[in-house]
ZAMARMAR-645586 format. One line per 8 residues: number of its first residue (from 0); their letters; for each residue y, x, z of N, C-alpha, C. Coordinates in nm, 3 decimals. Layout:
NUM	A	Y/X/Z/Y/X/Z/Y/X/Z | ...
//
This chain:
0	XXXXXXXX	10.400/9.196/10.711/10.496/9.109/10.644/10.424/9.020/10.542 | 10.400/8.887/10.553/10.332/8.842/10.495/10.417/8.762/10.391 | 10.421/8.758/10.299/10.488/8.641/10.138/10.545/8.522/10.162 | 10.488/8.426/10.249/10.512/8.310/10.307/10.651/8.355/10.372 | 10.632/8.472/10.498/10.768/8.503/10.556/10.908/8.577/10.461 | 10.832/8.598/10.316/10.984/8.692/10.229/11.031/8.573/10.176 | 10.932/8.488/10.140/11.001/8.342/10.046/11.039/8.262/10.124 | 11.092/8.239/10.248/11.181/8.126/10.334/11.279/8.089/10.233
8	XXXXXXXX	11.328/7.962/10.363/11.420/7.908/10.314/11.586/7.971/10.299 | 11.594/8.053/10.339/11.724/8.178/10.334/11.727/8.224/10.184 | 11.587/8.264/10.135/11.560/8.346/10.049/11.589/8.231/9.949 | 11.517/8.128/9.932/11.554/8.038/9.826/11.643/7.971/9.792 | 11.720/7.971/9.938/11.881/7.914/9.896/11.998/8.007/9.835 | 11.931/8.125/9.865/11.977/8.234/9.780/11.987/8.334/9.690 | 11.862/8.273/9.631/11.765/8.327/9.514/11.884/8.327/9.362 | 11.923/8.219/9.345/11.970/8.196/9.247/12.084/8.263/9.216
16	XXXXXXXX	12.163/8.329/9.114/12.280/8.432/9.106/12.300/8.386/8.985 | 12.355/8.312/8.919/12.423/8.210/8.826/12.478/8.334/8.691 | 12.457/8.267/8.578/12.574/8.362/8.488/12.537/8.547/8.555 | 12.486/8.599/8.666/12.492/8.731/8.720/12.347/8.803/8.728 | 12.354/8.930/8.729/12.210/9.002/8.764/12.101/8.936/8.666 | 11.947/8.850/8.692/11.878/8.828/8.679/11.905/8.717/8.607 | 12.009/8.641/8.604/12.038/8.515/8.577/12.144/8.525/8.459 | 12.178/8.659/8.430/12.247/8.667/8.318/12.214/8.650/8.198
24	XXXXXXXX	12.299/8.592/8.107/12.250/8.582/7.944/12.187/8.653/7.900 | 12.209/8.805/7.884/12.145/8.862/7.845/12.019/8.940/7.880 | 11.985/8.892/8.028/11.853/8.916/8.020/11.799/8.815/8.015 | 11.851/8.693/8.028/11.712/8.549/8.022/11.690/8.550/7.884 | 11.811/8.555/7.829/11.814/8.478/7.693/11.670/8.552/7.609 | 11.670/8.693/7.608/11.528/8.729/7.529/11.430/8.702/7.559 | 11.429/8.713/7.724/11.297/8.650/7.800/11.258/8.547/7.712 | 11.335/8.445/7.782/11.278/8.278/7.674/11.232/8.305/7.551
32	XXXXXXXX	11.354/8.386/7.450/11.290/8.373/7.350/11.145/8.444/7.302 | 11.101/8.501/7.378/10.966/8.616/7.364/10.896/8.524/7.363 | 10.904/8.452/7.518/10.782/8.365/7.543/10.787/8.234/7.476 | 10.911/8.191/7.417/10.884/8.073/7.350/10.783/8.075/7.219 | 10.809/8.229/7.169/10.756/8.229/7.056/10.615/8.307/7.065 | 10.575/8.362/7.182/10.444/8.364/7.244/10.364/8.268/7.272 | 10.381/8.147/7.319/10.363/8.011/7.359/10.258/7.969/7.236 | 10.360/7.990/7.085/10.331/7.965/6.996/10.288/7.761/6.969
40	XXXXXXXX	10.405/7.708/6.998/10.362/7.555/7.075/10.282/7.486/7.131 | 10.205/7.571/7.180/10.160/7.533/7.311/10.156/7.557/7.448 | 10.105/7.494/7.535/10.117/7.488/7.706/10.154/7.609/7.769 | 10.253/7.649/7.823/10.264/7.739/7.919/10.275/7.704/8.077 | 10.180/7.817/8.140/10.202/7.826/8.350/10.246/7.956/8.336 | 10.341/7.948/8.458/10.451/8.063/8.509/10.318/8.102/8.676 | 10.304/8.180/8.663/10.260/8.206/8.786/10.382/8.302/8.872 | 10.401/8.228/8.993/10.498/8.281/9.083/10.657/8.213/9.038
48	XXXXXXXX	10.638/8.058/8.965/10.730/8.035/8.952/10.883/8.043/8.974 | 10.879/8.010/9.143/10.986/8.044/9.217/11.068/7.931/9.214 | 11.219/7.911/9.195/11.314/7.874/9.131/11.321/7.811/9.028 | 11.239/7.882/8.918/11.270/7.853/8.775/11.355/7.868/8.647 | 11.410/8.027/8.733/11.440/8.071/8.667/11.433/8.083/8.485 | 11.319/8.138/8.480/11.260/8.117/8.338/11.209/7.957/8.320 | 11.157/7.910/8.351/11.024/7.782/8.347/11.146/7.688/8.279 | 11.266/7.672/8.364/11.365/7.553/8.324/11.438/7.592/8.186
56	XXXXXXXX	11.483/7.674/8.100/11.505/7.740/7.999/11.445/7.705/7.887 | 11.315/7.791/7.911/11.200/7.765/7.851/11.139/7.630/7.829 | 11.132/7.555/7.899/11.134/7.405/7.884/11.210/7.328/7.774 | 11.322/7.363/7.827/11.431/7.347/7.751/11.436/7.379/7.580 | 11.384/7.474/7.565/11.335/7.534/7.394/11.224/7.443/7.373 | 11.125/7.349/7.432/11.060/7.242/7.403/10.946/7.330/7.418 | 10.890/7.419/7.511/10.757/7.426/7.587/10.696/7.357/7.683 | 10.638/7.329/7.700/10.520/7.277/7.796/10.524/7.325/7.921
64	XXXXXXXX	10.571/7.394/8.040/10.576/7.423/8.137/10.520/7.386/8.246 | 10.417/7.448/8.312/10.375/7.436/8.439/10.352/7.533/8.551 | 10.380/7.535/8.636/10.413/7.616/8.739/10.303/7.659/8.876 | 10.294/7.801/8.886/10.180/7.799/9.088/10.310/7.882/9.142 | 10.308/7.818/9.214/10.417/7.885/9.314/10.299/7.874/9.496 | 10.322/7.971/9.577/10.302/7.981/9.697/10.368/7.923/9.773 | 10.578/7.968/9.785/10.681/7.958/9.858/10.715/7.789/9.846 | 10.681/7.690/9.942/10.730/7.599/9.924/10.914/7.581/9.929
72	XXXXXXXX	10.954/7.662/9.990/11.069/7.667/9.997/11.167/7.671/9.876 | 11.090/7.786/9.769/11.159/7.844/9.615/11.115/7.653/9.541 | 11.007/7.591/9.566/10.955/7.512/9.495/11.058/7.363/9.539 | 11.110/7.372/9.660/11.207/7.258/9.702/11.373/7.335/9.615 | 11.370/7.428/9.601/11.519/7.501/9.519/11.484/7.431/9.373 | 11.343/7.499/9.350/11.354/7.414/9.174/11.345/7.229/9.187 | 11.330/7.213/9.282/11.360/7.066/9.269/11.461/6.980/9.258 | 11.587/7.096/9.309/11.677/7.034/9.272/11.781/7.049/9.149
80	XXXXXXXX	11.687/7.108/9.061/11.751/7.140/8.902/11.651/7.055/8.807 | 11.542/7.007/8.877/11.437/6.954/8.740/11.325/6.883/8.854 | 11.268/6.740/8.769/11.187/6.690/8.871/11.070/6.746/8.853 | 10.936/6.663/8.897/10.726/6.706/8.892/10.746/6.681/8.727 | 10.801/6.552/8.676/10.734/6.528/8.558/10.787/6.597/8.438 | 10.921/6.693/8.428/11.000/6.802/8.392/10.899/6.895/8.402 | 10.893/6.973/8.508/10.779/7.077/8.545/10.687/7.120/8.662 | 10.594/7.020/8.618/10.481/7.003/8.725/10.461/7.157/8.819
88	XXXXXXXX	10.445/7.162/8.949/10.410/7.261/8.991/10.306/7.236/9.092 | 10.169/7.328/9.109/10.094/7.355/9.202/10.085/7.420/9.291 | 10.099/7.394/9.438/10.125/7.502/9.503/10.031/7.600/9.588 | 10.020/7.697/9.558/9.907/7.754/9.614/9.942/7.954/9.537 | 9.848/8.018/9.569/9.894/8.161/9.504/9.801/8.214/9.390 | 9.895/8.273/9.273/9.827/8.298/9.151/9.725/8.363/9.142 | 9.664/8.430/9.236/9.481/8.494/9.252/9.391/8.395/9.239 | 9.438/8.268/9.313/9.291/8.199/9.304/9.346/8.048/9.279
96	XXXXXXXX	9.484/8.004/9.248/9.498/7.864/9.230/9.475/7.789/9.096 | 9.435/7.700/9.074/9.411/7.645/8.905/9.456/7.555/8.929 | 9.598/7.550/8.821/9.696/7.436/8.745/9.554/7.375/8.618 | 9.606/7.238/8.636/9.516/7.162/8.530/9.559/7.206/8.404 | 9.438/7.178/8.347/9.453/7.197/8.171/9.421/7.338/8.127 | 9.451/7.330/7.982/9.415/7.423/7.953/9.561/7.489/7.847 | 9.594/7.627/7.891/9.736/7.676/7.778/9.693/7.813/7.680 | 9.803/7.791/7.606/9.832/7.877/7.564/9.858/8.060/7.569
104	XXXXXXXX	9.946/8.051/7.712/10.023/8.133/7.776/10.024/8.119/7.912 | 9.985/8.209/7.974/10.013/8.268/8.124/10.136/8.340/8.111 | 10.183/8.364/8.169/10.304/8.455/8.178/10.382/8.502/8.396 | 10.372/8.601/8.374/10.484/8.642/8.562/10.589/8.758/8.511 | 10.642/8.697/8.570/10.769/8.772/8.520/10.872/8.877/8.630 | 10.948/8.978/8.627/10.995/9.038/8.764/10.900/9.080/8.821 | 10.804/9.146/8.792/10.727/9.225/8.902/10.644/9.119/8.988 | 10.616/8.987/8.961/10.549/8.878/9.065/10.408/8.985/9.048
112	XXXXXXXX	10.332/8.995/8.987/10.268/9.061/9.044/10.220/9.150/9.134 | 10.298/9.268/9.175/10.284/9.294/9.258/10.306/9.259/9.407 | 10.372/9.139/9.396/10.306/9.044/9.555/10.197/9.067/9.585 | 10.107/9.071/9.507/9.948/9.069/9.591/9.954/9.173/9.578 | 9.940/9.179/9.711/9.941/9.341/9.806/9.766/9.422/9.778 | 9.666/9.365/9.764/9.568/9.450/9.704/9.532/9.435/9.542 | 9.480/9.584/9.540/9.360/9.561/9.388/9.310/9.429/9.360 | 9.232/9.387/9.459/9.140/9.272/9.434/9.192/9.151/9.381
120	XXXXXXXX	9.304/9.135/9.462/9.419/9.039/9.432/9.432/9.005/9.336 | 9.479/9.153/9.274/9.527/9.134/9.181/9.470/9.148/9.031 | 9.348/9.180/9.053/9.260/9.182/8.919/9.180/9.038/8.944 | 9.224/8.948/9.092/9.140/8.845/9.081/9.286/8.725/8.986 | 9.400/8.819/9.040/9.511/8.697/8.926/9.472/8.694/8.770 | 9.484/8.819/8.725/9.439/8.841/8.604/9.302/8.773/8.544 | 9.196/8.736/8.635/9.077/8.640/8.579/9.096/8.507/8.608 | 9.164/8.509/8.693/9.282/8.345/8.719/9.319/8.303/8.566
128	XXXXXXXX	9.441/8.380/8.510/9.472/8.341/8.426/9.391/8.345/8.271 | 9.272/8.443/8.255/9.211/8.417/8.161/9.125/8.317/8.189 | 9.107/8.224/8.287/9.032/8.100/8.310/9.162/7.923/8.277 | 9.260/7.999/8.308/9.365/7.879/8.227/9.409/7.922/8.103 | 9.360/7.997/7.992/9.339/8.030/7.855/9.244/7.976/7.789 | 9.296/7.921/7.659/9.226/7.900/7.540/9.180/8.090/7.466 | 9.074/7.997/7.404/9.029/8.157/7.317/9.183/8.186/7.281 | 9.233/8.326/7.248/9.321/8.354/7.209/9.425/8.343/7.232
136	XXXXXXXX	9.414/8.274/7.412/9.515/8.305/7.411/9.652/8.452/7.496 | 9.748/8.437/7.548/9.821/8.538/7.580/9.851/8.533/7.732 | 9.841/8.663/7.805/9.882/8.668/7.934/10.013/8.796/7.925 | 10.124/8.754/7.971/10.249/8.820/7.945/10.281/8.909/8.128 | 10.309/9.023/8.160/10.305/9.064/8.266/10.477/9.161/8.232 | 10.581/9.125/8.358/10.684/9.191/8.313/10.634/9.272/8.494 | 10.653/9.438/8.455/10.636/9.493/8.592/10.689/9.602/8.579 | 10.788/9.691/8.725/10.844/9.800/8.675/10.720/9.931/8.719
144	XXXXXXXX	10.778/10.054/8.591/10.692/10.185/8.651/10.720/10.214/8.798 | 10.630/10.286/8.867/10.653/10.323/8.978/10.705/10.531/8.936 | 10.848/10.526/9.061/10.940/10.613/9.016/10.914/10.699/9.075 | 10.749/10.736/9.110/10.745/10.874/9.237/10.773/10.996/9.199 | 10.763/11.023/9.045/10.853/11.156/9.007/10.972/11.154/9.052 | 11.048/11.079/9.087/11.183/11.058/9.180/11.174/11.088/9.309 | 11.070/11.061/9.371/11.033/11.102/9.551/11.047/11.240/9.547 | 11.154/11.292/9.651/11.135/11.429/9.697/10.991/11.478/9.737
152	XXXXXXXX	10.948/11.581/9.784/10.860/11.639/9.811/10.836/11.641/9.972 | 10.756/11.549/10.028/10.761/11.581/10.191/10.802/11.444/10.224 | 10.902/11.345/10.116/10.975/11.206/10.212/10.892/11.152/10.133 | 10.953/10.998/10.222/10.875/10.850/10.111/11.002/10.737/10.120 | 11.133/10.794/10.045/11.186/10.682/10.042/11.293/10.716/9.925 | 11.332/10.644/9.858/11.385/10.666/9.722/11.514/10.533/9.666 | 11.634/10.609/9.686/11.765/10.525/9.640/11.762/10.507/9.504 | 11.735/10.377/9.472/11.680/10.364/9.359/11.793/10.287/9.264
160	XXXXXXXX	11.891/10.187/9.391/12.060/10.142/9.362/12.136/10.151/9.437 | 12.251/10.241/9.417/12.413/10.220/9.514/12.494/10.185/9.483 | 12.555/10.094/9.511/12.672/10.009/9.452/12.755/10.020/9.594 | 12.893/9.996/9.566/13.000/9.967/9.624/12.960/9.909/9.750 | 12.912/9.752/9.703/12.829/9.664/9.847/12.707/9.603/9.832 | 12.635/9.732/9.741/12.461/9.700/9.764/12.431/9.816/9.782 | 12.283/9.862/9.821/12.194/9.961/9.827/12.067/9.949/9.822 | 11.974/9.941/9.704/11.821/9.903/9.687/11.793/10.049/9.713
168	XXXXXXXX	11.692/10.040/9.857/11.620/10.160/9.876/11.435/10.107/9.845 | 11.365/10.190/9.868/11.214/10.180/9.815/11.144/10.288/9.939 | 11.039/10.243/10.033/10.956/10.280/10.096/10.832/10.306/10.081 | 10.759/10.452/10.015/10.652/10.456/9.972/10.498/10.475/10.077 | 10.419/10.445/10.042/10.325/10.446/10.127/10.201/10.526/9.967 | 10.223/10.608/9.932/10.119/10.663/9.830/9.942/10.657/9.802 | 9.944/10.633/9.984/9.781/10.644/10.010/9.719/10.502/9.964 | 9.815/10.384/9.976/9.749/10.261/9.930/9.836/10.234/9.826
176	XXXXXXXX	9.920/10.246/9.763/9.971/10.238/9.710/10.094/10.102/9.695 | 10.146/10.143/9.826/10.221/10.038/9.888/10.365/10.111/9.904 | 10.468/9.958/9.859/10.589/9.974/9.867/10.659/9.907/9.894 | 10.788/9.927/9.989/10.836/9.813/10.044/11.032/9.830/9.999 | 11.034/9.729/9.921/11.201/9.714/9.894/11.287/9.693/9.952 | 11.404/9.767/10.006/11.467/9.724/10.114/11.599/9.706/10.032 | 11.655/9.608/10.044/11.816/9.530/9.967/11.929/9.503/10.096 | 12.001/9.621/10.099/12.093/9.592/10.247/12.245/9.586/10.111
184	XXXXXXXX	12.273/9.461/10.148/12.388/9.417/10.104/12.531/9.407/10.226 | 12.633/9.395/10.187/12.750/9.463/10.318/12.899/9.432/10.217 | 12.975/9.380/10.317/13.144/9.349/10.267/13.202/9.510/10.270 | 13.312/9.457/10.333/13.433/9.569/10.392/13.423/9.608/10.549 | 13.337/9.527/10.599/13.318/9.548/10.771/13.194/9.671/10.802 | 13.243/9.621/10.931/13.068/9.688/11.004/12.908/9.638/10.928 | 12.908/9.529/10.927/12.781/9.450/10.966/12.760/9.516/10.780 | 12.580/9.452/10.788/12.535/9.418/10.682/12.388/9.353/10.675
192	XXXXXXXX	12.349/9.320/10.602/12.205/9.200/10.542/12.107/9.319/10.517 | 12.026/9.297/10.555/11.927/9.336/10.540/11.766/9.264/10.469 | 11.776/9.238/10.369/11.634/9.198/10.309/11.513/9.299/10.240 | 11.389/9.284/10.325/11.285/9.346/10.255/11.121/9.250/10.195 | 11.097/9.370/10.122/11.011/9.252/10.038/10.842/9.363/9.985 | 10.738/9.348/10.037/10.597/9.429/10.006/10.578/9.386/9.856 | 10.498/9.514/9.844/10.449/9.489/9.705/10.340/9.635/9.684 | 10.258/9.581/9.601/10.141/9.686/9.557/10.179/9.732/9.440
200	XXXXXXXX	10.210/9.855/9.394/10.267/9.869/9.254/10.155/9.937/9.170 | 10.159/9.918/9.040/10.041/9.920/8.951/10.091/10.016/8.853 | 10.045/10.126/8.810/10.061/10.225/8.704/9.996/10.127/8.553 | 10.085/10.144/8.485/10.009/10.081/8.380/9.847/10.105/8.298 | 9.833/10.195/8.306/9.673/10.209/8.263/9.591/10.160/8.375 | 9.643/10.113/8.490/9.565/10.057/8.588/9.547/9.914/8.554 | 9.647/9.864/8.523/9.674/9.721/8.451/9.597/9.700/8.350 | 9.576/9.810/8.262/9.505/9.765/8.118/9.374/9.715/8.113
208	XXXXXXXX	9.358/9.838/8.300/9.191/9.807/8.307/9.178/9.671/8.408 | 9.263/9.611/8.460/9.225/9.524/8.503/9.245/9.443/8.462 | 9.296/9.416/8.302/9.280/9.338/8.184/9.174/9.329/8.098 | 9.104/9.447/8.109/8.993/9.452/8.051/8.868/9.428/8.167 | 8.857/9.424/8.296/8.761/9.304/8.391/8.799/9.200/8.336 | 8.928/9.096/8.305/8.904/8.989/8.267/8.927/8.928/8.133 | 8.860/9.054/8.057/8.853/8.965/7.921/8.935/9.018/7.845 | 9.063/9.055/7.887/9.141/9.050/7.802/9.146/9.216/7.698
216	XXXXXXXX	9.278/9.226/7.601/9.239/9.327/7.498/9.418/9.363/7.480 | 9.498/9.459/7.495/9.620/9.493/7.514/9.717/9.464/7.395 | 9.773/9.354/7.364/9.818/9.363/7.215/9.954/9.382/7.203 | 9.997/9.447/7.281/10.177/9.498/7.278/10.237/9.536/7.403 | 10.315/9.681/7.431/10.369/9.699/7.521/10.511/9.773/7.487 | 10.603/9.680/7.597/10.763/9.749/7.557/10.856/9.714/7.622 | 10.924/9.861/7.631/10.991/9.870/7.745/11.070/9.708/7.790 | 11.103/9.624/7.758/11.195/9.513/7.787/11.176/9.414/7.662
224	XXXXXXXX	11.223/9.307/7.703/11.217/9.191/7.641/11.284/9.146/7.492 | 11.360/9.254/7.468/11.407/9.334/7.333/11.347/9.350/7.279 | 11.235/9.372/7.313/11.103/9.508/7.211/11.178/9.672/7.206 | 11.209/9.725/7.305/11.250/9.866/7.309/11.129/9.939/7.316 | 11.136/10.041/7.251/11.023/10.099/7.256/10.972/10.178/7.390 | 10.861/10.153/7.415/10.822/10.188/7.581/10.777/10.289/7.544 | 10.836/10.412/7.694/10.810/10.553/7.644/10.790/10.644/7.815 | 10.764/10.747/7.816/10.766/10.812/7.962/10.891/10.775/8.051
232	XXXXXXXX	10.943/10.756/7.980/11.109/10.750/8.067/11.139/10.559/8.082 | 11.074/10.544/8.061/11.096/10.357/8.038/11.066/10.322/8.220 | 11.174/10.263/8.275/11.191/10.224/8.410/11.072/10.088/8.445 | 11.049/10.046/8.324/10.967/9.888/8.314/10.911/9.868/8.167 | 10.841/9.715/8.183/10.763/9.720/8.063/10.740/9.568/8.042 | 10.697/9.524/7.942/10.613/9.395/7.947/10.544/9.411/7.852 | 10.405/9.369/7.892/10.302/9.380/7.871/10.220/9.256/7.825 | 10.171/9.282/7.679/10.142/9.150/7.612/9.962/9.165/7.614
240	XXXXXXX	9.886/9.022/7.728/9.720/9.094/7.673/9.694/8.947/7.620 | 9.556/8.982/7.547/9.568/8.830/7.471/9.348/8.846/7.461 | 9.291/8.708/7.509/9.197/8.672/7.475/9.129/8.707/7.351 | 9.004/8.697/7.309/8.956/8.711/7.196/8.934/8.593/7.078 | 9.043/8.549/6.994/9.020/8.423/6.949/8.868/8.379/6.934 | 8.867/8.276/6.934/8.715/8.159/6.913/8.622/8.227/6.787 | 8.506/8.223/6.792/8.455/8.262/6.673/8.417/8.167/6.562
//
């Protein structure tokens, strides 16, 4: 299952959930404000833009925004909320693409990281973005824990949401450390949708160290965009690493 085939055009015309879920006030609204004031007025790139979810918001609070997106498809959705000269985007994937200039702030948000399905990948995103950093500056990573204290003993698959007319199940693969999300959504009938989506999931001390291959030095972690305090039981995290200012 390759990334190109999860981000179609199905997916991006239906990415967006208004006022709901991901798109609700109260989870954007802290988002923005974290990173606006992370930014610290200057340049921010969203790696794994998407939509624009965050990027158009954030803009909006008078950041600098620039975007790598892969999915041309998510990148024709944000086009029709904001033009190139609003928020420039490059398209190509956050391991090895370079947006011009130089920022402030990297930032992926929702787990984009774990798209890149290997290690390499993904400690090569992480030197990605300390190469579009100024000394000092910040790479922001929002990613959830992986819940295998939840896996029975013997299976590899874990109901992780049941709702009325959703069901997020999770397919573990432990040996590589591969997982695959399965989102079967369903009315009142027979039928139902079926969407799945790969991902490499990262224990956080795995992260720290592949912050520390590129440079970076851990300067805040917590559970959510609140600042809740991150603890064994914390479902997710975001994770603040930041360059070594200039000498």
């Amino acid at each position: 299952m390759r990334q190109e085939d999860v981000w179609d055009v199905d997916t991006a015309r239906n990415y967006d959930t208004p006022g709901t879920g991901m798109f609700a006030p109260e989870v954007l609204g802290p988002t923005v404000d974290r990173l606006a004031e992370l930014a610290g007025g200057g340049r921010a790139v969203e790696f794994a833009i998407g939509t624009g979810r965050v990027a158009i918001p954030l803009a909006g609070r008078g950041v600098s925004v620039t975007g790598v997106e892969l999915s041309r498809p998510m990148i024709d959705q944000l086009r029709t909320k904001v033009d190139e000269d609003t928020i420039p985007v490059v398209v190509g994937d956050m391991a090895t693409t370079r947006a011009p200039g130089e920022f402030s702030l990297v930032y992926l948000v929702f787990n984009a990281i774990s798209n890149l399905l290997t290690q390499a990948e993904q400690v090569a995103c992480f030197r990605n973005a300390a190469g579009h950093l100024t000394p000092g500056g910040r790479l922001v990573i929002e990613l959830w824990v992986p819940e295998l204290r939840k896996l029975p003993p013997g299976q590899s698959a874990l109901v992780w949401n049941s709702q009325p007319d959703y069901i997020g199940l999770d397919t573990y693969d432990v040996l590589r450390q591969h997982v695959v999300s399965h989102h079967f959504s369903f009315g009142t009938g027979r039928q139902a949708t079926l969407g799945r989506s790969p991902h490499r999931y990262i224990w956080p001390a795995e992260l720290d160290l592949m912050a520390q291959l590129a440079g970076f030095e851990l300067e805040s972690r917590h559970a959510d965009w609140d600042a809740s305090e991150f603890t064994a039981d914390s479902r997710s995290h975001v994770s603040v690493y930041r360059l070594p200012p200039a000498d």
